[in-house]
N, C-alpha and C positions, 0 to 999 in steps of 0.2 A: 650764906645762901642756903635757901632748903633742899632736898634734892631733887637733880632733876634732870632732863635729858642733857646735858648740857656738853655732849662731847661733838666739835665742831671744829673744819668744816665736816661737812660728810660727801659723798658724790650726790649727786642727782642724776637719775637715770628714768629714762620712759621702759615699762615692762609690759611688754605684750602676753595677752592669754585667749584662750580660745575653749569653750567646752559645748555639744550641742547643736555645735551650727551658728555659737553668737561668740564673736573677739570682742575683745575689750584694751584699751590704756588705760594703765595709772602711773601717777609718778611716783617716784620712791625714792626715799633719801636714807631709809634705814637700809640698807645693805651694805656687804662686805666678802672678804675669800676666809674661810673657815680651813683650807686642807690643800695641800700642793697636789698630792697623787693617793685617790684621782684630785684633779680639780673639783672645790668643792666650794659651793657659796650660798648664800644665804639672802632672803628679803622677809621684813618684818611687815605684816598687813592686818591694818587696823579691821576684826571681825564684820562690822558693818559693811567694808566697802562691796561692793557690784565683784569687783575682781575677785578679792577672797572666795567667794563662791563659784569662782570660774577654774583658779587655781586649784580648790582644794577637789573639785568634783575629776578634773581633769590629769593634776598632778603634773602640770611642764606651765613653764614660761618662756620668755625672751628677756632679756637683759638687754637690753639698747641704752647703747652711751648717747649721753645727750650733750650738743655743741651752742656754743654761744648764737650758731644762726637760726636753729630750731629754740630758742629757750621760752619763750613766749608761749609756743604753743604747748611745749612742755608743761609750762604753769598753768597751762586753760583745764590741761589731763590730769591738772590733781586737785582742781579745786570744782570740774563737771562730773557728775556721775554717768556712767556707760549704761544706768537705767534709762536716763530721758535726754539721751545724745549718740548720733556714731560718731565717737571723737575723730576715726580714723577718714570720717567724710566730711566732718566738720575743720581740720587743721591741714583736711590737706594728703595726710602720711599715704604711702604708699605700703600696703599689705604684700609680703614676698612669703610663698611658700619654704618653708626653715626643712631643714635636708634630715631632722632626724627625730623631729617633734609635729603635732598639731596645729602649736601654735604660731603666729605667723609675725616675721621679720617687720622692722621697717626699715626700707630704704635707705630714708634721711640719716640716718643714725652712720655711722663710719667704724661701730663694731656692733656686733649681736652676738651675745651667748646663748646657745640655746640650751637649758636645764631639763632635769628630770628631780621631781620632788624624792626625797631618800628618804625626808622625815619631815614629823612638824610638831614644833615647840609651843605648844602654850601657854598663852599669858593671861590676865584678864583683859589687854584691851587689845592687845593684839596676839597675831599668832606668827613664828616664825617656822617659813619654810624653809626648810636644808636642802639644798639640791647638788645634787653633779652636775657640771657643766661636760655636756657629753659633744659639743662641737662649736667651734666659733667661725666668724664671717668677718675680715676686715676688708677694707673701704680700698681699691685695689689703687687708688690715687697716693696713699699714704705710703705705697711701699715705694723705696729708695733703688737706685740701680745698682746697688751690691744686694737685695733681699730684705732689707733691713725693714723694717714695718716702724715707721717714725708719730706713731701715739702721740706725739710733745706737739706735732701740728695741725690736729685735730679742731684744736679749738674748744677742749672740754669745758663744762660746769660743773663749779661745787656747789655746797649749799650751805651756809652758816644763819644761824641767829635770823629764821624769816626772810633772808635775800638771796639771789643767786650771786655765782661771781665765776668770770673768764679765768681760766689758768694759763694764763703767758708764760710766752717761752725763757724765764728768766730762773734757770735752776740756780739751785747755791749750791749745789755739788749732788754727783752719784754718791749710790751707798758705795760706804767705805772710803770715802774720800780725807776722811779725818785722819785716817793711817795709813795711806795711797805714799807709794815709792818716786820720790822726785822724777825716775824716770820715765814708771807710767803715767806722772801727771802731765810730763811734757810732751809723751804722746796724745796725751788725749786734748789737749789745748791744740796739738797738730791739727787733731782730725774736726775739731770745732770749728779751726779757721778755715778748713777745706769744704767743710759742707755749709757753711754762709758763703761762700763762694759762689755755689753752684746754686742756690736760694737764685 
């Protein structure tokens, strides 16, 4: 094969931006975390689009995970332009004021990270911006009655080869499970059976 982007699945995520007086959605499937401390991530944005011009004038995004109940409309946000659409009046989303940036939260989503741009990489077709993730927002449903913030029942999308896809909750093991101590494994099958329980 020749080369090409071909590293997959990747996430798909809806990213909010704002410069102006004008927000905008795009979907994104090129991103990723670049740096633990600080938290540090990145989204690649093809020159052309509406957003790019929003991000780069303004320098912050949102990072909104995107779930198999929203995914539709998530597909409508990367295939309309925010030139000749308000996505966020057309699918619905619900705009939230983000606690430490411009740009504005959606609701719908069950995490927001909100960025600050640090840098930007370019390419010739696309440019990526490097940001910090300077505060997150999760979905106060997802949190457990020990504190525990349970992500795996979100209901996330990935994105492979042109299609979206559900991630079920069907792990093959935490990291480190290949070298995992018969006893912490039989912990942790303990506490697996205890929280299907309470499901």
């Amino acid at each position: 094969m020749k080369p090409g982007t071909m590293l997959s699945p990747v996430p798909a995520v809806l990213v909010s931006c704002a410069s102006d007086g004008k927000q905008n959605l795009i979907t994104i499937a090129w991103t990723g975390i670049v740096n633990s401390e600080p938290p540090m991530t990145y989204i690649s944005v093809r020159k052309s689009r509406y957003s790019h011009e929003l991000i780069r004038r303004s320098g912050e995004f949102v990072i909104n995970l995107a779930t198999e109940s929203i995914a539709e409309k998530v597909d409508f946000c990367g295939v309309r332009s925010g030139r000749d659409v308000d996505k966020f009046a057309e699918c619905g989303f619900t705009p939230v004021p983000s606690d430490r940036i411009s740009a504005p939260l959606v609701t719908e989503s069950p995490v927001n990270l909100e960025c600050v741009v640090r840098d930007v990489i370019e390419y010739p077709s696309h440019d990526m911006f490097v940001a910090e993730i300077v505060c997150v927002h999760g979905d106060k449903t997802l949190f457990d009655e020990t504190g525990r913030f349970c992500l795996d029942e979100a209901g996330l999308i990935a994105y492979s080869h042109g299609e979206y896809f559900g991630l079920k909750h069907r792990p093959l093991g935490r990291f480190g499970y290949s070298v995992m101590k018969p006893k912490t494994r039989r912990r942790i099958r303990r506490e697996q059976r205890a929280s299907r329980k309470r499901r």
